[in-house]
PAKEKE-172076 format. One record per residue: z negated, y, x negated of N, C-alpha, C in turn; residue number from 1; residue in one letter. Coordinates in steps of 0.1 Angstrom, whole numbers, plus 5000, padded with zeros to 4 digits. Each point is the difference from the previous one (the first is absolute). Example, Ala and Ser with C-alpha at 12.3 -4.5 7.8 and 13.67 -1.06 7.14 Angstrom:
# residues 2
+------+------+------+------+------+------+------+------+------+------+------+
:  npz :  npy :  npx : capz : capy : capx :  cpz :  cpy :  cpx : resi : resn :
+------+------+------+------+------+------+------+------+------+------+------+
: 4922 : 4943 : 4868 : 5000 : 5012 : 5009 : 5000 : 5012 : 4991 :    1 :    A :
: 5007 : 5011 : 5004 : 5000 : 5011 : 4991 : 4992 : 5011 : 5008 :    2 :    S :
+------+------+------+------+------+------+------+------+------+------+------+
END
This chain:
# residues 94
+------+------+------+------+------+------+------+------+------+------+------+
:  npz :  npy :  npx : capz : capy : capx :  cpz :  cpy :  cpx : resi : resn :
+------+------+------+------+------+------+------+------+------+------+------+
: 0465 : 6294 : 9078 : 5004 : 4997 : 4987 : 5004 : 4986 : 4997 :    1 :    X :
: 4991 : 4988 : 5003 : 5007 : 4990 : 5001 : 5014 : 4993 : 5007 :    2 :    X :
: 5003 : 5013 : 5011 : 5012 : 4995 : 5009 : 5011 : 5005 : 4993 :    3 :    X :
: 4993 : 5008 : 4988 : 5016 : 5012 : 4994 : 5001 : 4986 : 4983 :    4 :    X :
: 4990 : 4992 : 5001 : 5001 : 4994 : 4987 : 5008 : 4985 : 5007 :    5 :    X :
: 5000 : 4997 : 5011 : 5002 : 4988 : 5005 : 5016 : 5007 : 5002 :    6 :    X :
: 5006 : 5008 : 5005 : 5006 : 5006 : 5005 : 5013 : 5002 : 4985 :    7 :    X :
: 4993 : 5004 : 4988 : 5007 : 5002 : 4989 : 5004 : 4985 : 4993 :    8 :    X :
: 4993 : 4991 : 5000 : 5003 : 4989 : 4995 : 5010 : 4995 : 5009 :    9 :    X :
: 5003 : 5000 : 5014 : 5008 : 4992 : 5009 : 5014 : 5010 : 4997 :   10 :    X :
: 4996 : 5015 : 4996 : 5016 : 5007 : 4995 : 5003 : 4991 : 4987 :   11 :    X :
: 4996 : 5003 : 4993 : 5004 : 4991 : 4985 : 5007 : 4989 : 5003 :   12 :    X :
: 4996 : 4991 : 5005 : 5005 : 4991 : 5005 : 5013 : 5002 : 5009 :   13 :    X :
: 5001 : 5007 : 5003 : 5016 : 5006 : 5010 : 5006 : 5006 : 4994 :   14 :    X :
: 4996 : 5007 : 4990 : 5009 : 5009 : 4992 : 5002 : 4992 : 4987 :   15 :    X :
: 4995 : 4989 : 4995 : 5004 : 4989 : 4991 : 5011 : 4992 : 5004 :   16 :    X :
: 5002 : 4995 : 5014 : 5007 : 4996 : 5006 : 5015 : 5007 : 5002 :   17 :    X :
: 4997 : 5012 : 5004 : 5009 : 5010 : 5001 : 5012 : 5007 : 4986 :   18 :    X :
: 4989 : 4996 : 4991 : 5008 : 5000 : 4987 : 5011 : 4992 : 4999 :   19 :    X :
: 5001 : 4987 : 5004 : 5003 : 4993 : 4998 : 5017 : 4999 : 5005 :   20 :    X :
: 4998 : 5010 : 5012 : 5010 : 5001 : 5005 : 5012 : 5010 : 4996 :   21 :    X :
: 5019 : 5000 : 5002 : 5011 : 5005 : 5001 : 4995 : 5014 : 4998 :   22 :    X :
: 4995 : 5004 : 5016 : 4996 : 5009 : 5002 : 4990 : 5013 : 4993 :   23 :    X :
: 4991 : 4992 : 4994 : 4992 : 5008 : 4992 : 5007 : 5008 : 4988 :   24 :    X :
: 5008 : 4986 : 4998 : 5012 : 5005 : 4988 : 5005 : 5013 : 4998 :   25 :    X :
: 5007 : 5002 : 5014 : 5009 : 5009 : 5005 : 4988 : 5014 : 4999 :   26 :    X :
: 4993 : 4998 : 5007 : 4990 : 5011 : 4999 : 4994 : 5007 : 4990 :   27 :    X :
: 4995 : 4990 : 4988 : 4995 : 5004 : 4984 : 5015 : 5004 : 4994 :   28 :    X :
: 5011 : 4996 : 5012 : 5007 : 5009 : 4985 : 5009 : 5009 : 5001 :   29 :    X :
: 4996 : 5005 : 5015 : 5002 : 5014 : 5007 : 4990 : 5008 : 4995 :   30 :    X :
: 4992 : 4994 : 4995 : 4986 : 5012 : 4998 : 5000 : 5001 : 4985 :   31 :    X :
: 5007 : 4989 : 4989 : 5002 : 5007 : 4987 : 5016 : 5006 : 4998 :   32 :    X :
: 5004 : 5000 : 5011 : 5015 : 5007 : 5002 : 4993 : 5023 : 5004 :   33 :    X :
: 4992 : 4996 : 5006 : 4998 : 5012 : 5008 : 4993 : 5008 : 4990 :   34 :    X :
: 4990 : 4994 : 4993 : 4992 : 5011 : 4997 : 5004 : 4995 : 4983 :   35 :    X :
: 4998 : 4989 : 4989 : 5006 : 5007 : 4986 : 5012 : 4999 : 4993 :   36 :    X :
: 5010 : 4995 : 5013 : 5014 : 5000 : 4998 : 5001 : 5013 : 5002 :   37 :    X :
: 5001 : 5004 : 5007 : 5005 : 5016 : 5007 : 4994 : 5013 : 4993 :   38 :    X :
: 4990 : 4996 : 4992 : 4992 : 5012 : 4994 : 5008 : 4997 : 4987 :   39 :    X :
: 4999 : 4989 : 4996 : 5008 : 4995 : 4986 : 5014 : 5005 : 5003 :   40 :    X :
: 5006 : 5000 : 5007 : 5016 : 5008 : 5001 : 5001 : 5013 : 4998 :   41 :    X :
: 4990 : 5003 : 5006 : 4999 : 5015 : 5006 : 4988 : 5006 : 4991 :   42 :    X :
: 5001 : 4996 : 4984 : 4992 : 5008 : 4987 : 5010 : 5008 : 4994 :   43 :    X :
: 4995 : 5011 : 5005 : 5008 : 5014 : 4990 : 5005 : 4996 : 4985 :   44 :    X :
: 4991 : 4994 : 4994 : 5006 : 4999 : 4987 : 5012 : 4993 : 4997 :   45 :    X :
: 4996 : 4986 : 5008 : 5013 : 4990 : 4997 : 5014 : 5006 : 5008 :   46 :    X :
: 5000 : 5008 : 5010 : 5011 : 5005 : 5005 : 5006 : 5011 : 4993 :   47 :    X :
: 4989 : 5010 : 4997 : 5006 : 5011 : 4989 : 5010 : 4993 : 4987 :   48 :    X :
: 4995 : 4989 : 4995 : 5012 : 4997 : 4987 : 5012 : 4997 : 5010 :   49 :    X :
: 5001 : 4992 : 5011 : 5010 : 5000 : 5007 : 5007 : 5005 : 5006 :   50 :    X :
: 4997 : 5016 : 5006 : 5005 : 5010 : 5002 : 4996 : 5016 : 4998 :   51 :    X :
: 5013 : 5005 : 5007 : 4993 : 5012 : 4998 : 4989 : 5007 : 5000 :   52 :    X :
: 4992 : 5011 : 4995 : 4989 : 5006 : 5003 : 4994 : 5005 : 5016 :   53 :    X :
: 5014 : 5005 : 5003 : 5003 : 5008 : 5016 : 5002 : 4992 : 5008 :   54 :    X :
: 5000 : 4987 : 4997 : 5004 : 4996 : 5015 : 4985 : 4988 : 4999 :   55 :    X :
: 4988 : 4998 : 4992 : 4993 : 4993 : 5000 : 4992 : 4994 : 5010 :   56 :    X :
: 4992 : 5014 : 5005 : 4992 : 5001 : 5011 : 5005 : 4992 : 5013 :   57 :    X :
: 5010 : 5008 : 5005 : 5009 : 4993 : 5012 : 5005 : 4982 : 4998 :   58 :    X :
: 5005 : 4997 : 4988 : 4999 : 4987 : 5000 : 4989 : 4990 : 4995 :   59 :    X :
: 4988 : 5004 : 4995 : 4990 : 4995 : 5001 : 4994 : 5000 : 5013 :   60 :    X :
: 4998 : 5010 : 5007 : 4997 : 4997 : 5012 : 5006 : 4990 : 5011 :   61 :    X :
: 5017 : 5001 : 4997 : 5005 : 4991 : 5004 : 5002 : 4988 : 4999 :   62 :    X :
: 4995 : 4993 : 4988 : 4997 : 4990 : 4997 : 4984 : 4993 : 5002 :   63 :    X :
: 4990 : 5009 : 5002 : 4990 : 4998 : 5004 : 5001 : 4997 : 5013 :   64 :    X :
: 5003 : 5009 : 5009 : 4998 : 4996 : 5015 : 5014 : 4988 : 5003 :   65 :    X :
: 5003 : 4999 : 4991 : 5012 : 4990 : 5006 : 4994 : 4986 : 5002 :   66 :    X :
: 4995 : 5000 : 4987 : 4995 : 4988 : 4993 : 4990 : 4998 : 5010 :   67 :    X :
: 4988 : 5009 : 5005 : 4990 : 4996 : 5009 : 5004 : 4993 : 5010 :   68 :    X :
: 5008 : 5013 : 5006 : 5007 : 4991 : 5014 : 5008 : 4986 : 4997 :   69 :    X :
: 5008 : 4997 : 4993 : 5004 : 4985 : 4998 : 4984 : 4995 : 5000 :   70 :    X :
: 4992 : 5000 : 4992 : 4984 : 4989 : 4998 : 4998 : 5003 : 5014 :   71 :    X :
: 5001 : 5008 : 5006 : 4991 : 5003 : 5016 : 5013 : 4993 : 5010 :   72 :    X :
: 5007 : 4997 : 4999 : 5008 : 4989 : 5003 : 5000 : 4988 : 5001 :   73 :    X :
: 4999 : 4996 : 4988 : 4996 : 4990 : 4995 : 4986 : 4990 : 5002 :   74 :    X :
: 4992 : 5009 : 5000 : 4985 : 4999 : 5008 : 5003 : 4999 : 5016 :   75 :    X :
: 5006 : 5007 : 5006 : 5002 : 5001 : 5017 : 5011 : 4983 : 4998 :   76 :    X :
: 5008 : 5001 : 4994 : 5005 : 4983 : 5003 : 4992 : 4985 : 4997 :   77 :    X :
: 4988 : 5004 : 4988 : 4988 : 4992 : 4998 : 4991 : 5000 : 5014 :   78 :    X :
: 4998 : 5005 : 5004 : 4991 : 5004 : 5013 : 5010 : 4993 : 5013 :   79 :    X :
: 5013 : 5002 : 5004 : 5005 : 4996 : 5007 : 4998 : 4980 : 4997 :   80 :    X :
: 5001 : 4996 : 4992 : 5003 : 4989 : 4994 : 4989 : 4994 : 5006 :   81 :    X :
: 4985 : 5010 : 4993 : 4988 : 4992 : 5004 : 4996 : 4999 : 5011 :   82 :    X :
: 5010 : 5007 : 5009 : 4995 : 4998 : 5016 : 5007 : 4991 : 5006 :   83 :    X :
: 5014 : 4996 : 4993 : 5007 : 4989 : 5005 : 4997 : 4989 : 4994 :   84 :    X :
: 4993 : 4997 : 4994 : 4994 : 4987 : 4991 : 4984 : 5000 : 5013 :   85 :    X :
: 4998 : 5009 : 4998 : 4988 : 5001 : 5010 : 5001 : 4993 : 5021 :   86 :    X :
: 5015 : 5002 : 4999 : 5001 : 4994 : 5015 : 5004 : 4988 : 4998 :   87 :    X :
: 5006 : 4996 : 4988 : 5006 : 4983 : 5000 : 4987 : 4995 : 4997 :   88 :    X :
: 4987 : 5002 : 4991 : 4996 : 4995 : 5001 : 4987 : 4991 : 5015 :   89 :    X :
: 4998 : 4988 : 4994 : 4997 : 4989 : 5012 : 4985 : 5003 : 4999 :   90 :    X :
: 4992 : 5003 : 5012 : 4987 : 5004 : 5002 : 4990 : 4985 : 4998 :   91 :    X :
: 4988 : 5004 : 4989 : 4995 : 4991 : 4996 : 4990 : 4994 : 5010 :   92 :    X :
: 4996 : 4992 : 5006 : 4988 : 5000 : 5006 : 4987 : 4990 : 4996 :   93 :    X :
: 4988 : 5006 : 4998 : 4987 : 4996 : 4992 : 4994 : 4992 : 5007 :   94 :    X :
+------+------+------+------+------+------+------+------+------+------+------+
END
């Protein structure tokens, strides 16, 4: 218990750090791209005033899964980023 408490305090501290970075950027905003951009596109109601009745379904879905995949994109080039920030960086020694 104490190694999962010692253990949580030293993430905090990396993942404060980690904020801070390009990277993270790229990543928080693949993940509000993926999940309430894409659902917000892809609400039946706001597309029904915009189109037809008959063709709803099919383009709400189409705009749902579109939208995901760009965020899931977007997130996969955040991730790329943090691995390449990850090898420039210079190894600290204590």
């Amino acid at each position: 218990f104490w190694q999962l408490c010692r253990s949580f305090k030293v993430g905090l501290g990396q993942f404060a750090a980690f904020q801070e970075t390009r990277a993270f950027a790229v990543i928080w905003a693949g993940c509000v791209i993926a999940v309430p951009l894409a659902q917000l596109f892809g609400h039946s109601p706001l597309l029904r005033l915009l189109m037809d009745a008959d063709d709803v379904r099919n383009i709400k879905r189409l705009f749902e899964e579109s939208g995901e995949l760009v965020g899931y994109f977007v997130v996969l080039a955040g991730s790329i980023e943090t691995l390449i920030q990850l090898k420039t960086l210079k190894p600290v020694r204590e």
